[in-house]
Short mmCIF file of the C-alpha atoms (twelve columns), coordinates in Angstrom:
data_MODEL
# 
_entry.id   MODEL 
# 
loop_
_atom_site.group_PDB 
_atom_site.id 
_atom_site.type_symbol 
_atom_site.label_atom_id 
_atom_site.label_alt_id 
_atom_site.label_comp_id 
_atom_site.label_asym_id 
_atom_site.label_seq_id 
_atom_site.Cartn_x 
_atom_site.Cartn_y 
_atom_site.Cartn_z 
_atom_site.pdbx_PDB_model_num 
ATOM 1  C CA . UNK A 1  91.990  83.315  94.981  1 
ATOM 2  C CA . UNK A 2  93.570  82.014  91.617  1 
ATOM 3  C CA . UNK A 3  93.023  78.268  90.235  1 
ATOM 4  C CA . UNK A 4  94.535  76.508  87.339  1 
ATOM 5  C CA . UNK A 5  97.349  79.404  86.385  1 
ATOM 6  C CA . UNK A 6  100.976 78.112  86.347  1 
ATOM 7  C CA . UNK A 7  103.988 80.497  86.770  1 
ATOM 8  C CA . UNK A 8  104.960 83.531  85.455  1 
ATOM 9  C CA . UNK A 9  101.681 83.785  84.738  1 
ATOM 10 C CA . UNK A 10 100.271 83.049  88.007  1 
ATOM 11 C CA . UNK A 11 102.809 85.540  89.546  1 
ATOM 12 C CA . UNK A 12 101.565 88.321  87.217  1 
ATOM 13 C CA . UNK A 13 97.724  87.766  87.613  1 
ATOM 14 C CA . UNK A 14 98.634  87.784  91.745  1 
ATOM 15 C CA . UNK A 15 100.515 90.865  91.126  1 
ATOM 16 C CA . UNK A 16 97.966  93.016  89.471  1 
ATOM 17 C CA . UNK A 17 95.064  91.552  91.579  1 
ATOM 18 C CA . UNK A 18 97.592  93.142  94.298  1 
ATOM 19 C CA . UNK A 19 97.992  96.024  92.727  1 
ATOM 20 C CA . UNK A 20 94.315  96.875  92.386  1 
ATOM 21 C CA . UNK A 21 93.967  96.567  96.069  1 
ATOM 22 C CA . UNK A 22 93.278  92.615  96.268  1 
ATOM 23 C CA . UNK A 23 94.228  90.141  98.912  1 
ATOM 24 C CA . UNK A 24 94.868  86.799  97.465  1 
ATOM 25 C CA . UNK A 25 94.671  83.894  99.338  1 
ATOM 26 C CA . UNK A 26 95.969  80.932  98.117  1 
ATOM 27 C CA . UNK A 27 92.949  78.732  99.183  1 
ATOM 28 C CA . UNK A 28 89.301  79.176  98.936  1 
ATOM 29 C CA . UNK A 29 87.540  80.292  102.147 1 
ATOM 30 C CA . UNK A 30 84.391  82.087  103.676 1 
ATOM 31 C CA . UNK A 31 86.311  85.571  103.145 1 
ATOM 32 C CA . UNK A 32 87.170  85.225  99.326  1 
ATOM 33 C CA . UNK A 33 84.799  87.396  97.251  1 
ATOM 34 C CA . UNK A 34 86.343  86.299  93.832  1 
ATOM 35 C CA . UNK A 35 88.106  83.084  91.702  1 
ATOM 36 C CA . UNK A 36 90.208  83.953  89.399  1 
ATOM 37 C CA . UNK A 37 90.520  80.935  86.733  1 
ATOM 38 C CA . UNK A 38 91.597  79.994  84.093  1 
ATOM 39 C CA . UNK A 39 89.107  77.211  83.049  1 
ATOM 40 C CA . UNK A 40 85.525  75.881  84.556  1 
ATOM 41 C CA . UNK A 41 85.565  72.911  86.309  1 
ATOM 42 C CA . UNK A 42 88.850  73.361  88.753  1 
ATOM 43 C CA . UNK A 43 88.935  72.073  92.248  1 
ATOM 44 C CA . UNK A 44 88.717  75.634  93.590  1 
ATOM 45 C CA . UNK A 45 85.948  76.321  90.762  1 
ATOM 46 C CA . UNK A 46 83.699  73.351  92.286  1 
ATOM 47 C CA . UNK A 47 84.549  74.158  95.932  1 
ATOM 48 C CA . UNK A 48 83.226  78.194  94.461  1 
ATOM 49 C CA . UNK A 49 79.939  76.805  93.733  1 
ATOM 50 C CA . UNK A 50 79.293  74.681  95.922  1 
ATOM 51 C CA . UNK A 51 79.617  77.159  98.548  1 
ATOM 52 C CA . UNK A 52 77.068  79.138  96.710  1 
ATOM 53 C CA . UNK A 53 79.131  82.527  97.558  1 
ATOM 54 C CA . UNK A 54 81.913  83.812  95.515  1 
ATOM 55 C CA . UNK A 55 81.986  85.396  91.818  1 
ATOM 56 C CA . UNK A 56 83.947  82.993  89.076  1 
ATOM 57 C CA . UNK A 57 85.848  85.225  86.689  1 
ATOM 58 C CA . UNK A 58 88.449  84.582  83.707  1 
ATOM 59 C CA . UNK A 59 91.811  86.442  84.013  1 
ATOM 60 C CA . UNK A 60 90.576  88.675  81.810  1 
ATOM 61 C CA . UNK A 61 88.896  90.885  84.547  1 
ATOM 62 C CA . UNK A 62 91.921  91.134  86.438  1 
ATOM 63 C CA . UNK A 63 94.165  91.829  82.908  1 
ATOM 64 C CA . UNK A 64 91.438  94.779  82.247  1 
ATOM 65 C CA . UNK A 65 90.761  95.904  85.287  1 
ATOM 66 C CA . UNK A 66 95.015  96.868  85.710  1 
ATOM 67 C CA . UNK A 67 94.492  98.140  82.494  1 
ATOM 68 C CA . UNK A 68 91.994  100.700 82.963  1 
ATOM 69 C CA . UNK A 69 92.885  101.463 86.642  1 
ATOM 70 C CA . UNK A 70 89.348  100.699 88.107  1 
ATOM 71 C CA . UNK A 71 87.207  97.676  89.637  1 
ATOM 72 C CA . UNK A 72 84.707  96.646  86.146  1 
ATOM 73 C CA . UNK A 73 81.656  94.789  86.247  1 
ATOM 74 C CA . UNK A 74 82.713  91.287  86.905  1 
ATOM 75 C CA . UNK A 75 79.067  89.505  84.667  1 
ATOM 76 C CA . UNK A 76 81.461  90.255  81.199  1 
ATOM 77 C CA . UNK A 77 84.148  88.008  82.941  1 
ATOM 78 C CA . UNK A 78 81.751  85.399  84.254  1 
ATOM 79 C CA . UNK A 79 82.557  81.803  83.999  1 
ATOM 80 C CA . UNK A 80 79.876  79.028  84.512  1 
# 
């Protein structure tokens, strides 16, 4: 799931999440694993940890992860 990214960007983050094997939804539910966002504090964000499931991470992760072809550890992407 992605919150707070406008297009192209939004489109390019969704495609790479894609790429790396992701399903993006475009709403926050039981089945979403990860946020993708692009600031703390988002609808989506709140609605993340609220649920108290669910890993926050900056775009960064997705952005490096394309880069280097592999799924990395998502605590160096962490946001609060």
């Amino acid at each position: 799931c992605l919150s707070g990214f406008q297009n192209p960007l939004r489109g390019t983050i969704r495609a790479d999440a894609i790429a790396l094997g992701a399903t993006v939804s475009p709403n926050w539910t039981p089945a979403c694993t990860h946020l993708v966002c692009a600031v703390a504090n988002t609808p989506k964000h709140q609605e993340v940890v609220k649920s108290g499931h669910g890993v926050v991470v900056s775009r960064m992760w997705i952005n490096d992860c394309a880069l280097q072809r592999k799924r990395l550890p998502e605590e160096h992407y962490a946001l609060p």
